[in-house]
Structure formats: C-alpha cells, structure tokens
C-alpha positions in Angstrom: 54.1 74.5 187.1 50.4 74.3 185.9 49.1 75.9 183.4 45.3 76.9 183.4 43.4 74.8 180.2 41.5 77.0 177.9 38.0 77.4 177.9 35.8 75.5 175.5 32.4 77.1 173.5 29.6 75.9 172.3 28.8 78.1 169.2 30.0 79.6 165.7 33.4 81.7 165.5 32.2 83.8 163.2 34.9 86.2 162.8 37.3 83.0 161.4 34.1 82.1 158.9 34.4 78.1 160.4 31.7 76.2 162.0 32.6 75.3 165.5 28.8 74.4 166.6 31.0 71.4 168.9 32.9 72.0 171.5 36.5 72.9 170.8 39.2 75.3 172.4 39.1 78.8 170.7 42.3 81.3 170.5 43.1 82.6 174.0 41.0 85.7 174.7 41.9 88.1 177.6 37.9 90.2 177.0 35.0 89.0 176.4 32.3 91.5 175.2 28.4 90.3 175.3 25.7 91.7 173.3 22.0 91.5 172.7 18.9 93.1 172.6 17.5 95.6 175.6 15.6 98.3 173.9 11.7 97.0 174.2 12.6 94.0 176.4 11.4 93.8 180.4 14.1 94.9 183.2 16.1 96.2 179.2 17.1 92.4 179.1 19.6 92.5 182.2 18.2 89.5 183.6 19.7 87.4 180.3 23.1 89.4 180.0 23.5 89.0 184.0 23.4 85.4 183.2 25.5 85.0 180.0 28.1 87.0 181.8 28.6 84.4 184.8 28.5 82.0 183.0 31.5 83.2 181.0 33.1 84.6 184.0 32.7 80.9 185.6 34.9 79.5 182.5 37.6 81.9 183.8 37.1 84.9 181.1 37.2 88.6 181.9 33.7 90.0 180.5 32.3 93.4 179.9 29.3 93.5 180.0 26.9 96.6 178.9 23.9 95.8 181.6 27.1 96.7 184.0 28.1 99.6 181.8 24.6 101.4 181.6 22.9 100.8 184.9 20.9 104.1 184.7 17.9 102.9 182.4 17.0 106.6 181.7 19.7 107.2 180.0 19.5 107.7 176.3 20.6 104.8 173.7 22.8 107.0 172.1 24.9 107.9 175.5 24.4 103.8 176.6 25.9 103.0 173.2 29.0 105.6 172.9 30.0 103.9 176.5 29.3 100.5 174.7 31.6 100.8 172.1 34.4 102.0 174.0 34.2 99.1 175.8 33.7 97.0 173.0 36.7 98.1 170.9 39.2 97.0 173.9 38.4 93.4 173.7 39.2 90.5 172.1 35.8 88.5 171.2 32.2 89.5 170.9 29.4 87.0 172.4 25.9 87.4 171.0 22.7 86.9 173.1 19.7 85.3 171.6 17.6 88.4 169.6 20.6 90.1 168.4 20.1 90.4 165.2 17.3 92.2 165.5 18.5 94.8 167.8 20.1 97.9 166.4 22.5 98.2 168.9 23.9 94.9 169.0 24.0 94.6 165.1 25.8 97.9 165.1 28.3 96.3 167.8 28.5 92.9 165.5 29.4 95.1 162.8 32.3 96.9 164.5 33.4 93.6 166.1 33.8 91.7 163.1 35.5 95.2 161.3 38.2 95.2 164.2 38.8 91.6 163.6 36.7 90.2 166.7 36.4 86.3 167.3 32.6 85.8 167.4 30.6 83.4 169.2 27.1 82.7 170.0 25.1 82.1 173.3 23.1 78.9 173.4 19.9 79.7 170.8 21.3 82.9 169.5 21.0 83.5 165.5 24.3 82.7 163.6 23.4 85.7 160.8 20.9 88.4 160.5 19.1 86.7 157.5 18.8 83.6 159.4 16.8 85.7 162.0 14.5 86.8 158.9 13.6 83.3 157.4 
C-alpha cells in the first residue's frame, strides 16, 4: 500500500501564528481557498489566480478558486463576494495572492478565514500582514 506524501509550502501559516517561510509539511487539507485583489486590476486579476490555482492543483490539492466562481465580470462585488464566501467557509486553508491586503475583498475573506480557524499561507511575494503592506 502507498500512501500519497503531503504537500510542502513555501510561506507563513498564519492561522497557527509560527513562521514556516521554509519548506515543511503543513496539516492535511482537503480545500484550498485562494484570494487576492481583482477590483482595479486588468482581466480583474484572473490571469494570477489561474496561475496560483495550478499550481496548487499540481501539488495534488483541491482548490476553489473565485476567478472560477465569478466568471461574469459585470456582476456586482457584492453578489461576486456572497458566492465567495460560501465557498470560502467550506474549506480548510486560505492562500493569499500578492496585493491582498489591500483589497477589500480579500481582507474581508482573511478576516473570516482566520475567525473560522483557517490555516493561512501565502503565495510567493504576497504580504504576511496588512501593516506590512503599509510600511
């Protein structure tokens, strides 16, 4: 019998409050949600969450991912984010894209992620806090 090895990160678990900026195995997780700025960004930023999200997908984790939620860009951010966050709540680890702490959306999902008891990590260049984006 084989057993699959669990994924390693690059990043900072957040949700525990411990640096893991090496690489090291993190808890299992069964969903993986990503989030990031797309209000005021070209294509809403699907281009980078497209990205993030294979590359997690490639490590063997099951992603949601919003540009995959909301593919009507007329939609409004309220209706975009209600769909969010019913997605959000059903998974196990929030991943944060690079910008995210200056996006209201994303900070509001950070917020509910790390409420709920969320791991945390962070994409390759994405802030660890919000005051660390403002310095």
């Amino acid at each position: 019998m084989t057993t699959k090895p669990t994924p390693t990160f690059i990043g900072v678990d957040l949700g525990h409050e411990r640096d893991i900026s090496f690489a090291c195995a993190l808890p299992p997780v069964h969903r993986v949600y990503v989030a990031g700025p797309m209000t005021g960004y070209a294509e809403l930023n699907f281009p980078a969450f497209q990205t993030e999200a294979a590359a997690l997908r490639a490590a063997g984790l099951f992603v949601i991912n919003p540009a995959e939620i909301n593919v009507d860009p007329s939609a409004g951010w309220s209706a975009c984010m209600r769909a969010d966050i019913a997605q959000l709540v059903t998974c196990d680890r929030i991943h944060l894209l690079p910008g995210w702490s200056r996006s209201t959306g994303a900070t509001l999902e950070h917020h509910i992620a790390r409420a709920l008891g969320l791991v945390v990590t962070l994409a390759e260049g994405a802030e660890a806090t919000v005051q660390e984006a403002r310095q």
